[in-house]
C-alpha positions as CSV (number, residue, x, y, z in Angstrom):
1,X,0.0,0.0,0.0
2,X,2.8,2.5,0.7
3,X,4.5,1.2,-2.5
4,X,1.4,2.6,-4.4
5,X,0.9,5.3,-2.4
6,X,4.5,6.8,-2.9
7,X,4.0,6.2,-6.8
8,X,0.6,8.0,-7.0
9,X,2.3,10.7,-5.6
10,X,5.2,10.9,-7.8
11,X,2.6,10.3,-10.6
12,X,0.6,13.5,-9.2
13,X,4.0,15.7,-9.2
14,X,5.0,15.1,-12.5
15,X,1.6,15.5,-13.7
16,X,1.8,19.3,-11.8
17,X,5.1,20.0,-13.4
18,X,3.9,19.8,-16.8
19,X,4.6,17.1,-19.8
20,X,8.3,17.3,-21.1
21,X,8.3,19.7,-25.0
22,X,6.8,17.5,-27.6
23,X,9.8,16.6,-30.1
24,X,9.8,19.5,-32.6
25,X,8.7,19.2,-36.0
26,X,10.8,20.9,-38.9
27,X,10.7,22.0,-42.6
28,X,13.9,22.3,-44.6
29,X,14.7,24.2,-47.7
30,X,17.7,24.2,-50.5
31,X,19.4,27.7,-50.5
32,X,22.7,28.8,-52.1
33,X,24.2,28.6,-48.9
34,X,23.2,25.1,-47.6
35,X,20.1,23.6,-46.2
36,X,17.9,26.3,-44.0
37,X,16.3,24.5,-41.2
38,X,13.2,25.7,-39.7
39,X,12.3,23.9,-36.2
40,X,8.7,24.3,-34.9
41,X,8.8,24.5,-31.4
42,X,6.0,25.7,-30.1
43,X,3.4,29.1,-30.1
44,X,5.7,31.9,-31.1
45,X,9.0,30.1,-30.6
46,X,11.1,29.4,-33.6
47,X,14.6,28.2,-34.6
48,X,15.9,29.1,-37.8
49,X,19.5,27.0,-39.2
50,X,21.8,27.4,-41.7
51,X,25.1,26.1,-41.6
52,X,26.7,27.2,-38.5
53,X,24.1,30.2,-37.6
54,X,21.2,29.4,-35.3
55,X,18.4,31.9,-35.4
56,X,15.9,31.8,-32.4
57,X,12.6,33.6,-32.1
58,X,11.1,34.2,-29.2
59,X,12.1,31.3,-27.4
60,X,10.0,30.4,-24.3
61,X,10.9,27.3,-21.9
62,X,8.0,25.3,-22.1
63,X,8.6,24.9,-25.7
64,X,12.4,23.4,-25.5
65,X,15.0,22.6,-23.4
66,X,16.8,25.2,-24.6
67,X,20.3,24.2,-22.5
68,X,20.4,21.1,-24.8
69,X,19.8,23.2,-28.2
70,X,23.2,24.9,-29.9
71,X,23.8,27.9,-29.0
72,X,21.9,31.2,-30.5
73,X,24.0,33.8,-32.8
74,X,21.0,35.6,-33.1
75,X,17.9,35.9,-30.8
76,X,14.8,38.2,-31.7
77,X,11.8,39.3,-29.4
78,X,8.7,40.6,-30.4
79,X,7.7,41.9,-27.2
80,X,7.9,42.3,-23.6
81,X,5.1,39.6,-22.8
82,X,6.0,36.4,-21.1
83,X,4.9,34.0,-23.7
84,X,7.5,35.7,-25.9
85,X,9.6,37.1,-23.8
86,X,11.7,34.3,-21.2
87,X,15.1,35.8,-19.8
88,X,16.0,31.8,-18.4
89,X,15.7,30.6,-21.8
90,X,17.7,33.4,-23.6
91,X,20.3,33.0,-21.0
92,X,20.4,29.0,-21.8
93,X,21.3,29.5,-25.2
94,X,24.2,32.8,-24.9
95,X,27.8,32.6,-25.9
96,X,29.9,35.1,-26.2
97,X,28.9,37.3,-29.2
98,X,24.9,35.8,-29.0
99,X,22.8,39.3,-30.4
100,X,19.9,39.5,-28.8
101,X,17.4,41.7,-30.4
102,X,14.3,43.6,-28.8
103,X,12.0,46.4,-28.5
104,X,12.1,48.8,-26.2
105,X,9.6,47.0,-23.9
106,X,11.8,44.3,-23.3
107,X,14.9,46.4,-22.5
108,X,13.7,45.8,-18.6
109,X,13.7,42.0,-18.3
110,X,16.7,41.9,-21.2
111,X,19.0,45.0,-20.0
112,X,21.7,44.7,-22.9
113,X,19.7,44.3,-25.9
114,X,19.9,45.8,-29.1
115,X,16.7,47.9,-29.5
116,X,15.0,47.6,-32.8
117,X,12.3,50.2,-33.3
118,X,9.9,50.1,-36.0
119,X,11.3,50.4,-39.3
120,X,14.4,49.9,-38.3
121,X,17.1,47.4,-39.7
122,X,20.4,45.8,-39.0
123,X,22.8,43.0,-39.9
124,X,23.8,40.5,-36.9
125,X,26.2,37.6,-37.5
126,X,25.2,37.8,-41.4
127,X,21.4,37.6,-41.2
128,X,19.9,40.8,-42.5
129,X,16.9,41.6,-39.9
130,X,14.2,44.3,-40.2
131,X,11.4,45.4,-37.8
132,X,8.1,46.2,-39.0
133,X,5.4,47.1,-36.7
134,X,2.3,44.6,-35.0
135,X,-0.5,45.7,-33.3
136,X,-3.9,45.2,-33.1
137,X,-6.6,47.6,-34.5
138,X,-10.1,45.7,-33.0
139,X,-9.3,43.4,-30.5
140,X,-9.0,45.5,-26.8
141,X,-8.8,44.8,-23.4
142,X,-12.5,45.8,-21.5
143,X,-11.1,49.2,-21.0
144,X,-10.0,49.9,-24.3
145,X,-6.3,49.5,-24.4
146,X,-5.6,47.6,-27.4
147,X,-3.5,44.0,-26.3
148,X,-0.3,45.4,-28.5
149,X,-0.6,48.7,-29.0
150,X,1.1,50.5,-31.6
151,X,4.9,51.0,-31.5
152,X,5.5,48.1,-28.3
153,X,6.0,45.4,-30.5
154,X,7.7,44.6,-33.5
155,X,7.6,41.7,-36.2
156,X,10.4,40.5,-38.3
157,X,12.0,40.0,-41.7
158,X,15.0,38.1,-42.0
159,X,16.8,37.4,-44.7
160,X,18.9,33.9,-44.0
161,X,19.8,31.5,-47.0
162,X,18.3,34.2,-49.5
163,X,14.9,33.8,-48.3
164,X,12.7,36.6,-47.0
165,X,11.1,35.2,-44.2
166,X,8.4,37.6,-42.2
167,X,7.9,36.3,-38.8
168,X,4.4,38.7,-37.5
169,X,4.7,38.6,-33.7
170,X,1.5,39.6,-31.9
171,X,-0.2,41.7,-34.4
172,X,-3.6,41.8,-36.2
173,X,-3.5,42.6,-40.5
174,X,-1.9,45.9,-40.1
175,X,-2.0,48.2,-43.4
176,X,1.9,48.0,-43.0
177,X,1.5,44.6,-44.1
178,X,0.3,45.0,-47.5
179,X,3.6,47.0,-48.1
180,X,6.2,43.6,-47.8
181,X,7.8,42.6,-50.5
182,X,9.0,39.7,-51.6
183,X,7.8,37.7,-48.3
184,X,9.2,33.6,-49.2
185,X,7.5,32.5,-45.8
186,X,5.2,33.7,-43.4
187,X,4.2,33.2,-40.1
188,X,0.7,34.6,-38.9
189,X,-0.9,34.6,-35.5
190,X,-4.3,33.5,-35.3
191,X,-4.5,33.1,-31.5
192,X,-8.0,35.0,-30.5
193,X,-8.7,37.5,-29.0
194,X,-5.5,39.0,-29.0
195,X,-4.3,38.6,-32.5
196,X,-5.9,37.2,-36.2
197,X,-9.0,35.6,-36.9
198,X,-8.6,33.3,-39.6
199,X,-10.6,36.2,-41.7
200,X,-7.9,38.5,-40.9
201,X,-4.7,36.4,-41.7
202,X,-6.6,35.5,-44.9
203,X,-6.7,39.0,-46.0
204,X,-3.1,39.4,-45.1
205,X,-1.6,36.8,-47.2
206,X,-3.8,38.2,-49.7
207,X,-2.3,41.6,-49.8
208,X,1.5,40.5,-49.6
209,X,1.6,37.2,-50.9
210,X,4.4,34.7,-49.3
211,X,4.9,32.0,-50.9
212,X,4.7,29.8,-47.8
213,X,2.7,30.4,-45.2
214,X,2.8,29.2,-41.8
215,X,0.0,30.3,-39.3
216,X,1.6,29.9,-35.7
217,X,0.7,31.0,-32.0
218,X,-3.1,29.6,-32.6
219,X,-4.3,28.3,-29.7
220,X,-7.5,27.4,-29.9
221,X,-8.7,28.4,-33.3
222,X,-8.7,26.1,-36.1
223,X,-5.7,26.7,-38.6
224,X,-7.6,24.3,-41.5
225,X,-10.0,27.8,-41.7
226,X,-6.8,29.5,-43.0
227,X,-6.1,26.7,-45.2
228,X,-10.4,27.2,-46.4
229,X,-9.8,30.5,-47.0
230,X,-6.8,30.8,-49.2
231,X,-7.8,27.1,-51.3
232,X,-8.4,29.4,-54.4
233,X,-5.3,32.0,-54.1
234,X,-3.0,30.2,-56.4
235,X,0.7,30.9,-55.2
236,X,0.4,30.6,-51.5
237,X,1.2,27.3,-50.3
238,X,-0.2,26.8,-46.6
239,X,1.6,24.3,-43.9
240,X,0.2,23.8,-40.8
241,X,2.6,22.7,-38.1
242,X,1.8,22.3,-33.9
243,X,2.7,26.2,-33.1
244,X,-0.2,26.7,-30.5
């Protein structure tokens, strides 16, 4: 009786800690400069590879074990909220000469950053990087305050392997959008109410066209409406990967 007793217990307290990261899932692409790898690991948290330069995006803890993963040249956060924004996992993957990336918001919980505003672009250990804005237009907290406003957070576009890849952030379909060019792959938030509904990313892709599109940071709403949406936009191919 103690026996089980002992192992219910144990049973209970790994149960409360949480389930280990699912493996990640990834998607690889030919470039002039070897194979890019792109590693799904989870919500908003990417890993972007080509040869020896690893690429993170806002990576979070409960989406990797990020101690085990090579270390980051290059780390980029949307913004200052915590399922973006992890100072334990951006500490687990430093070395000496890791940029790390940010807005202004984060500059609090990631003193030493290099603060990106909007509009603004740089080159870090050979991956050209450019901030564009996110924020929402509709969707508001109860008094008002829009869940990103304007100018706190920024999306990405990085060029890596010669691809253009446009990684959103929290944002809904901005006007700014419709003025990238050139997108190869997208990532879109769909994760209501405080970014896209499936409407919204639809009309996004629509006005700037990658040629891949990934919607990520979900949750709950169904990524096969994206996939509904766009089925008669030749030109856009749509994956859908586990980034809840």
């Amino acid at each position: 009786m103690r026996i089980f007793l002992i192992g219910t217990l144990l049973a209970a307290i790994v149960a409360a800690a949480g389930a280990a990261p699912a493996a990640a899932s990834a998607d690889t692409f030919p470039s002039p400069e070897g194979t890019l790898t792109l590693t799904f690991l989870g919500h908003g948290t990417l890993r972007f590879s080509l040869g020896a330069a690893e690429v993170y995006v806002d990576p979070v803890s409960r989406y990797g074990n990020f101690a085990a993963m090579p270390k980051a040249d290059l780390v980029r956060v949307t913004h200052q909220h915590g399922d973006h924004l992890d100072a334990a996992a951006i500490e687990a993957l430093r070395k000496p000469g890791t940029v790390v990336v940010a807005t202004k918001a984060c500059t609090e919980k990631l003193p030493g950053a290099t603060v990106l505003a909007n509009g603004e672009s740089g080159t870090w250990a050979g991956v050209r990087v450019e901030a564009v804005p996110a924020y929402n237009l509709e969707h508001k907290r109860p008094d008002g305050t829009p869940f990103h406003p304007r100018g706190d957070g920024n999306g990405y576009v990085l060029t890596l392997g010669g691809k253009r890849i446009y990684v959103a952030g929290d944002t809904e379909n901005i006007p700014e959008m419709a003025l990238l060019k050139d997108i190869d792959i997208a990532f879109l938030p769909m994760n209501l109410p405080y970014t896209m509904t499936p409407e919204m990313a639809a009309a996004a892709a629509r006005a700037f066209r990658p040629k891949i599109l990934y919607p990520y940071h979900f949750g709950d709403t169904d990524p096969q409406k994206l996939v509904e949406l766009l089925k008669d936009l030749p030109g856009i191919e749509v994956r859908v990967r586990d980034l809840r």
